[in-house]
C-alpha positions as CSV (number, residue, x, y, z in Angstrom):
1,X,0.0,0.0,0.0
2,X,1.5,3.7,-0.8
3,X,-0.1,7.1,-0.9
4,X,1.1,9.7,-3.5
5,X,1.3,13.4,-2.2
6,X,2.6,16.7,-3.1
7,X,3.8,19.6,-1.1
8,X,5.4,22.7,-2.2
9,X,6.3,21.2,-5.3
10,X,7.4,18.3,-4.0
11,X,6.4,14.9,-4.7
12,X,6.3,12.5,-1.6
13,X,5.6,8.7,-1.7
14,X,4.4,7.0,1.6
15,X,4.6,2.9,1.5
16,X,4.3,0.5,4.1
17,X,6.3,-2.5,4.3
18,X,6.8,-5.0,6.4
19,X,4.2,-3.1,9.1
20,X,6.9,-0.3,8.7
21,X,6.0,3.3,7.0
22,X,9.1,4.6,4.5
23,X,8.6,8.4,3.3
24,X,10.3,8.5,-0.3
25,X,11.0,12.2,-2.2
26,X,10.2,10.8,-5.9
27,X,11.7,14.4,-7.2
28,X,15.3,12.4,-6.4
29,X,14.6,8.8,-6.3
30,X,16.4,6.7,-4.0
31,X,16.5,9.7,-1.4
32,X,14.3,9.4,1.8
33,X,12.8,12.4,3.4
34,X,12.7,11.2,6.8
35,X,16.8,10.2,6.7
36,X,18.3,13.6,6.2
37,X,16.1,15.0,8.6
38,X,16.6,12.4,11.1
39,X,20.5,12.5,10.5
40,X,20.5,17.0,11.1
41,X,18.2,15.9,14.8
42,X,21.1,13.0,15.7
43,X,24.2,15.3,15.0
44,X,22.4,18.4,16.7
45,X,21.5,16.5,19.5
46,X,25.5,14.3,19.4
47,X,27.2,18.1,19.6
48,X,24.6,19.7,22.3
49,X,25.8,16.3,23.8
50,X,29.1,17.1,23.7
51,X,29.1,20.9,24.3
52,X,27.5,20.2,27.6
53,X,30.1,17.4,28.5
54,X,32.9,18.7,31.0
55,X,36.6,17.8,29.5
56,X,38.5,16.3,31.9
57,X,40.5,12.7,32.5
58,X,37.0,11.0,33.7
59,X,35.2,12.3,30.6
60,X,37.9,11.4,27.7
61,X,36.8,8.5,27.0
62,X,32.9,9.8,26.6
63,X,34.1,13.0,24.8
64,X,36.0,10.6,22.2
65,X,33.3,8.5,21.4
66,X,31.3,11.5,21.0
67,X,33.9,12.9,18.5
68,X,33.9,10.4,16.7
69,X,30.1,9.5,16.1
70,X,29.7,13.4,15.3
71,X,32.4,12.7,12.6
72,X,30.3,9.7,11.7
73,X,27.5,11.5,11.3
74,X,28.4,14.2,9.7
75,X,29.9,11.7,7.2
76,X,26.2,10.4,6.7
77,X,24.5,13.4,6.2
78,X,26.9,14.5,3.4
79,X,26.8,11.0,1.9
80,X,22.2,11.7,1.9
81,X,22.7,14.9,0.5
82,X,24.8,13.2,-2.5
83,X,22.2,11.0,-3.2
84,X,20.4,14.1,-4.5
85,X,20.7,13.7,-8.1
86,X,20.0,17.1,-9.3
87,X,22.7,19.1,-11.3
88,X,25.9,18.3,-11.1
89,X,28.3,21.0,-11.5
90,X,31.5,19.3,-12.4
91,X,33.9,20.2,-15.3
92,X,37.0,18.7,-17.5
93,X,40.6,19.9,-16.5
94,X,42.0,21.5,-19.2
95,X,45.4,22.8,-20.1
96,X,48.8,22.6,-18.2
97,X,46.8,22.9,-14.5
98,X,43.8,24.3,-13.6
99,X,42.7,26.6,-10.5
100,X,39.3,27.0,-8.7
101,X,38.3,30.5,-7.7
102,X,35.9,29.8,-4.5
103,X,34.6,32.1,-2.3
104,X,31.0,33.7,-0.6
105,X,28.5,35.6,-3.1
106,X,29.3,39.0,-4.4
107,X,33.7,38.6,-3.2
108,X,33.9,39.5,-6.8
109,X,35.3,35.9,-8.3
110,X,33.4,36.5,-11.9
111,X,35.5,40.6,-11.9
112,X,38.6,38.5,-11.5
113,X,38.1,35.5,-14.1
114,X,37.2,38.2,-16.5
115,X,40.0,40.0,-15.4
116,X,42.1,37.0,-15.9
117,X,40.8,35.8,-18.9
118,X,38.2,36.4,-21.3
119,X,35.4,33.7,-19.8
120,X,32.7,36.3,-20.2
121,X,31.3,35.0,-16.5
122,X,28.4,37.3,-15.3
123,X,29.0,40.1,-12.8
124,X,26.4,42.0,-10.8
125,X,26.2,43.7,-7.2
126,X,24.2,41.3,-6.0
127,X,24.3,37.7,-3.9
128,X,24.3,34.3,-6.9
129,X,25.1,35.9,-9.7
130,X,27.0,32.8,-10.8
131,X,25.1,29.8,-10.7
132,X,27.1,26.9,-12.5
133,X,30.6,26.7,-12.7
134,X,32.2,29.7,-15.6
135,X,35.8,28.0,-16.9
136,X,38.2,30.6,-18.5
137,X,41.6,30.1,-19.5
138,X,45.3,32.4,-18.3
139,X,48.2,32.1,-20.5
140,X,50.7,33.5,-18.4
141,X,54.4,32.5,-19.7
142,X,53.8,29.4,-22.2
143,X,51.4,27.8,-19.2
144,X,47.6,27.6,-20.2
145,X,45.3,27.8,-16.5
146,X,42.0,26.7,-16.4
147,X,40.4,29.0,-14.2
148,X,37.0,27.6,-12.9
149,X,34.5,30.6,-11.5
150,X,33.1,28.5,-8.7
151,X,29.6,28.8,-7.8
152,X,28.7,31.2,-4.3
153,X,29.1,29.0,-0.9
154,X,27.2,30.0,2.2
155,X,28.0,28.7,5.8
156,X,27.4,25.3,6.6
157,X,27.7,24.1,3.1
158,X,29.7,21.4,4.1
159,X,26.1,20.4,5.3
160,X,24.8,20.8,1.9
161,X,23.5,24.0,1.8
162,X,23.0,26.3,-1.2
163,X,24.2,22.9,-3.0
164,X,27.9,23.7,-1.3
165,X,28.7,20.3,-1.0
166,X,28.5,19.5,-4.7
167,X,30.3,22.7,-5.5
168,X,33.3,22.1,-3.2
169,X,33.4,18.5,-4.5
170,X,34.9,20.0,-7.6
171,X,38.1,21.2,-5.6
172,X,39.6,17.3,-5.0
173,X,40.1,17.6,-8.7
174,X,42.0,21.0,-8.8
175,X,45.3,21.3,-8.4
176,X,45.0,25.0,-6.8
177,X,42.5,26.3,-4.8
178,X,42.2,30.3,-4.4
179,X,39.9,32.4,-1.7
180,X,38.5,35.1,-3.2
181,X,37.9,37.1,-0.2
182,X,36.2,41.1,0.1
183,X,38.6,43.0,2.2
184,X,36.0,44.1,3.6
185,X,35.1,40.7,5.8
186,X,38.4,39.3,5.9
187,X,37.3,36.9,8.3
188,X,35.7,34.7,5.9
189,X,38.9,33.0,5.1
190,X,38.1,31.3,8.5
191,X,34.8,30.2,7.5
192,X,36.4,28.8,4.2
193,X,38.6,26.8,5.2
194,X,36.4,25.4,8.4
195,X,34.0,24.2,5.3
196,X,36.7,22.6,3.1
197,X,37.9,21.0,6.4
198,X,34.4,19.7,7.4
199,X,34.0,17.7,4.0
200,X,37.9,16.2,4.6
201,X,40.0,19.0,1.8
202,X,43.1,20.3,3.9
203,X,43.7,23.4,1.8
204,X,47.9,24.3,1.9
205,X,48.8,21.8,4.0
206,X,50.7,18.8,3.8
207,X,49.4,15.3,4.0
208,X,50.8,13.8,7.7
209,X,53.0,11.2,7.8
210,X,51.2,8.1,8.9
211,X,51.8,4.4,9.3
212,X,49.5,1.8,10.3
213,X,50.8,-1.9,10.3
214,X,47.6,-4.0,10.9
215,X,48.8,-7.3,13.2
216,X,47.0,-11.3,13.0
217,X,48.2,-11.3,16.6
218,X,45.8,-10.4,19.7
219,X,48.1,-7.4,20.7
220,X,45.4,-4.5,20.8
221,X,46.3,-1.0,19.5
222,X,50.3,-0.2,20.3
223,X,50.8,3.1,19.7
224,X,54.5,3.5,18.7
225,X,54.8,7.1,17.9
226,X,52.0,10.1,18.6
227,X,53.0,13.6,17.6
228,X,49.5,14.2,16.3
229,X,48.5,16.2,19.7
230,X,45.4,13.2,19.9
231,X,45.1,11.5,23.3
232,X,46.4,7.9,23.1
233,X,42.4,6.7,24.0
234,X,40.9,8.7,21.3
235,X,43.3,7.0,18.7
236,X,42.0,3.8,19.5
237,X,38.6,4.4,19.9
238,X,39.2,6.2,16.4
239,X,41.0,2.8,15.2
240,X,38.2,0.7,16.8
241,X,35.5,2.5,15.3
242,X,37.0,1.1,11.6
243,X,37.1,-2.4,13.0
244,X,40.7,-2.2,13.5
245,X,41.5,-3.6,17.1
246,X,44.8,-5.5,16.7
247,X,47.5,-3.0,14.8
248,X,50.5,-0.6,15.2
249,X,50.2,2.6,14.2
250,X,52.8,5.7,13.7
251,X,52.0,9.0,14.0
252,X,54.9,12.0,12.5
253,X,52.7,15.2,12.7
254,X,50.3,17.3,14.4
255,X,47.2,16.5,13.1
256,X,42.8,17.1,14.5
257,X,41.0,13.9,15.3
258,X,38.7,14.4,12.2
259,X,41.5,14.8,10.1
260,X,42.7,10.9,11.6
261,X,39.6,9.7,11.1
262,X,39.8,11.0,7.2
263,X,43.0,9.7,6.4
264,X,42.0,6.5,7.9
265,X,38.8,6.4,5.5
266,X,41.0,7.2,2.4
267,X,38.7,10.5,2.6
268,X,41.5,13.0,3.0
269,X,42.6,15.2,-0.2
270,X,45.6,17.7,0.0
271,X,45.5,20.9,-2.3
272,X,48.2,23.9,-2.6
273,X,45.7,27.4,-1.8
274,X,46.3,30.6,-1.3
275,X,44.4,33.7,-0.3
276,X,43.4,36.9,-3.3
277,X,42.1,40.0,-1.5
278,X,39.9,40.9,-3.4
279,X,38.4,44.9,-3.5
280,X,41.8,46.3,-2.8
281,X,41.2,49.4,-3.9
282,X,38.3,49.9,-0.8
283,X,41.2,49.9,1.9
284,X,44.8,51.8,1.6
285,X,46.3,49.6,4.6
286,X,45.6,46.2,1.8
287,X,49.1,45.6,1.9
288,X,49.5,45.5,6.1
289,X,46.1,43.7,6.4
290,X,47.5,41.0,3.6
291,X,50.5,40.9,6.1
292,X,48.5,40.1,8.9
293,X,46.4,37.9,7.5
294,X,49.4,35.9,5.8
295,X,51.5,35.8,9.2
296,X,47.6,34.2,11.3
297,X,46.9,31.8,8.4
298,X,50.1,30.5,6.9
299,X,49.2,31.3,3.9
300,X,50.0,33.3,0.5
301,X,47.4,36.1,0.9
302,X,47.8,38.6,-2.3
303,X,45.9,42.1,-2.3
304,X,43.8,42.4,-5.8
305,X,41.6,44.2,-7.3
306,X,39.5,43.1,-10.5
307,X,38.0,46.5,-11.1
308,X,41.2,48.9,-10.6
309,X,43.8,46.3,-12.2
310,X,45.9,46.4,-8.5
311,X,48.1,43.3,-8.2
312,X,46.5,41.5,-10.8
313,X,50.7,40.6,-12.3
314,X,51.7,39.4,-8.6
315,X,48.4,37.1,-8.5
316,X,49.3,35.5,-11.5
317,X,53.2,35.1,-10.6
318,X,51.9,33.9,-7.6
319,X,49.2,31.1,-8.9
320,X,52.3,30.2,-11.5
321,X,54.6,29.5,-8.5
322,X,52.3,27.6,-6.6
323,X,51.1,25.5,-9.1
324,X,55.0,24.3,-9.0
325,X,55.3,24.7,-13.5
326,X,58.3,26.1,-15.1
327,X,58.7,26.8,-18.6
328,X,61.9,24.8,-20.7
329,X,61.9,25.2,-24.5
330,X,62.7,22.7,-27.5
331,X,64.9,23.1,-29.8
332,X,65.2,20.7,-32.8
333,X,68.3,19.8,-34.0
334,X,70.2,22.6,-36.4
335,X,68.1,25.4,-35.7
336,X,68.5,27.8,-33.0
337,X,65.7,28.6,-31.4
338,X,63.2,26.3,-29.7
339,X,59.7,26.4,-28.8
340,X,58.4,27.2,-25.2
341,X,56.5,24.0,-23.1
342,X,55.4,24.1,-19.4
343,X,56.0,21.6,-17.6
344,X,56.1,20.3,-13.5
345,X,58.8,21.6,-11.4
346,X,61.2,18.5,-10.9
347,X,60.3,16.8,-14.2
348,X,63.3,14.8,-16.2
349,X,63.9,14.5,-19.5
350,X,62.4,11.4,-19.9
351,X,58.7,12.6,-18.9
352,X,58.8,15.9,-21.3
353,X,59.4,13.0,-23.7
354,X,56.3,11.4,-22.5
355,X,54.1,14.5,-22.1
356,X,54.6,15.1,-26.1
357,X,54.1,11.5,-26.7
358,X,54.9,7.9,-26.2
359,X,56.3,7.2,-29.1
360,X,58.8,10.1,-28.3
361,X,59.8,9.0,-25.3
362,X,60.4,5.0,-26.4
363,X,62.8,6.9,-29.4
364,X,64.5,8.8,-27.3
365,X,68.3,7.6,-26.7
366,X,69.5,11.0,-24.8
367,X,69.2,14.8,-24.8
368,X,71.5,18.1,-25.5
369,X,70.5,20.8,-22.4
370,X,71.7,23.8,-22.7
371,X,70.5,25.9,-19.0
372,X,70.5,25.8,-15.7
373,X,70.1,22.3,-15.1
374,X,73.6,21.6,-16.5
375,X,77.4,22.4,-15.6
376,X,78.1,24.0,-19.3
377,X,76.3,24.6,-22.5
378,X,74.7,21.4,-24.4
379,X,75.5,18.8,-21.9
380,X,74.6,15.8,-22.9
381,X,72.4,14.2,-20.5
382,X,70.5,10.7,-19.9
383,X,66.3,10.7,-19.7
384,X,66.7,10.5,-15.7
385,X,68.1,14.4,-16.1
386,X,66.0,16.4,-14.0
387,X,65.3,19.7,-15.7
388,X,65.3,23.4,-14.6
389,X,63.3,26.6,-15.4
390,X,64.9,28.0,-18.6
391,X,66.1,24.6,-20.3
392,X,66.9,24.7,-24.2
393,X,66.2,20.6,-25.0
394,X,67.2,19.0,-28.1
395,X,66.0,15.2,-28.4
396,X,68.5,12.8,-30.2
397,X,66.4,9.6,-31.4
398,X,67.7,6.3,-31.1
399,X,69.1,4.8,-34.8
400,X,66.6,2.4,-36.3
């Protein structure tokens, strides 16, 4: 038996099965009402829990399991919200890297891709201007960016809101992330990175060192090495909750309970960010407040402004660096001058080859450099060769 409603524009099924009543939204099939709903009650109610819970040595243990059902459920609730299958807003890397411009509504991240590029993305003084994602492209040196105009988040979109979780979801994939912040609220870079955080992306940081050795002997949890600032307890609750009870695990670095508990999922993604201030021109002090803001946040934080053309060359120096490319050129053999390429800092001879092609790279027998990278002018190298910013590279093919 079901029953077949609709409320604000809304279509709800209501079955019965099994003497049990299941409340289905047919707008996104395979997504119950009742479960998101029910999840937002349990993690209100897990952090009111935990909020009124005294820390101290008789509470740890309590606090930990908290911690980490409130991780759990937060997990949940973002996995409910995926299920959504409206539109998605994801798009195809192009070029040599590409870079995702995120920030609040109305930071001015459309003024800037335009700006940067000649994307065309809407711009108005007003909240959502930009509702899907607006890719442009920066040819700065011989490197093509993709630039990728990211859709307004609000607060709590790590929740789902203003479909922030599906926007953000986009960033695993880029290889630079960049606030676009309005000097005027400089605090959101706070809220910013609290989102990326709560959804598992550690923006310009480091992933930890950490080893876990699982064991087939009865032994329990040994903790060998814990610099992560997480009590001993917590880390095996945290261990226990995966069904890991037997194992010895390593830990090099400082590092948030969540953040554990993502790494040990396989959830925990890693992306270079930095900070553009955007509106410059609204402030003198821009290049103190930058300072500031730099010194509290470890991180690159660039004063901008789209509309008045301030620091728009030391942004793009900037995203260049950060993204770790260099520029080398080739030259073919008996001419002098060669052709520019970008490529990732630390590359060798051997994987330019492959970047052009495969059937390059299994021709190649060695290489003339002539640059940096060598102790005097068109050394001949091996494909191993690590290259340098400024390389001239001449491929010598092997004799068929």
């Amino acid at each position: 038996m079901y029953y077949s409603i609709t409320y604000s524009n809304i279509n709800i099924c209501i079955f019965r099965y099994n003497k049990v009543y299941f409340c289905i939204n047919r707008n996104y099939p395979g997504v119950y009402v009742s479960d998101k709903g029910k999840l937002e009650t349990t993690l209100k109610e897990l952090e009111e829990e935990y909020a009124k819970t005294g820390d101290d040595k008789s509470t740890n243990k309590y606090l930990g399991k908290l911690r980490s059902k409130i991780a759990s459920t937060k997990k949940e609730l973002i996995e409910a919200s995926k299920k959504q299958k409206g539109k998605g807003f994801f798009v195809k890397k192009a070029g040599d890297a590409t870079v995702a411009l995120l920030g609040f509504p109305s930071t001015g991240k459309s003024s800037l891709l335009n700006t940067l590029t000649d994307a065309g993305s809407k711009t108005a003084a007003y909240f959502f201007t930009t509702n899907n994602i607006i890719p442009g492209t920066l040819v700065y040196k011989s490197a093509h960016i993709q630039l990728l105009d990211m859709p307004g988040i609000l607060e709590n979109a790590h929740l789902g809101l203003g479909g922030g979780t599906t926007v953000i979801a986009q960033l695993r994939s880029a290889d630079l992330v960049v606030f676009v912040v309005d000097i005027r609220d400089a605090n959101q870079i706070d809220v910013l990175i609290r989102e990326l955080n709560a959804l598992d992306i550690y923006p310009n940081r480091n992933k930890p060192h950490i080893q876990l050795q699982q064991s087939s002997q009865n032994t329990g949890v040994k903790i060998d090495l814990n610099r992560s600032g997480i009590g001993a307890q917590n880390i095996r609750i945290v261990l226990n909750s995966f069904g890991t009870y037997n194992a010895t695990i390593r830990l090099f670095e400082q590092m948030s309970e969540d953040e554990l508990i993502a790494n040990i999922a396989g959830r925990a993604t890693y992306v270079p960010a930095l900070v553009a201030l955007n509106k410059a021109d609204l402030q003198k002090n821009h290049d103190k407040l930058a300072a500031e803001l730099s010194r509290r946040h470890h991180i690159e934080v660039i004063p901008v402004s789209a509309t008045n053309n301030i620091g728009i060359e030391e942004f793009k120096k900037s995203m260049y660096d950060k993204l770790g490319l260099m520029t080398v050129f080739l030259r073919p053999r008996l001419e002098k001058r060669g052709s520019p390429i970008t490529i990732k800092q630390g590359r060798s001879v051997g994987e330019l080859a492959k970047k052009l092609h495969t059937e390059v790279f299994n021709e190649l027998k060695c290489a003339y450099v002539d640059g940096p990278s060598t102790k005097y002018p068109n050394q001949r190298v091996g494909i191993t060769h690590i290259l340098k910013e400024g390389d001239i590279i001449t491929f010598i093919k092997n004799k068929s």
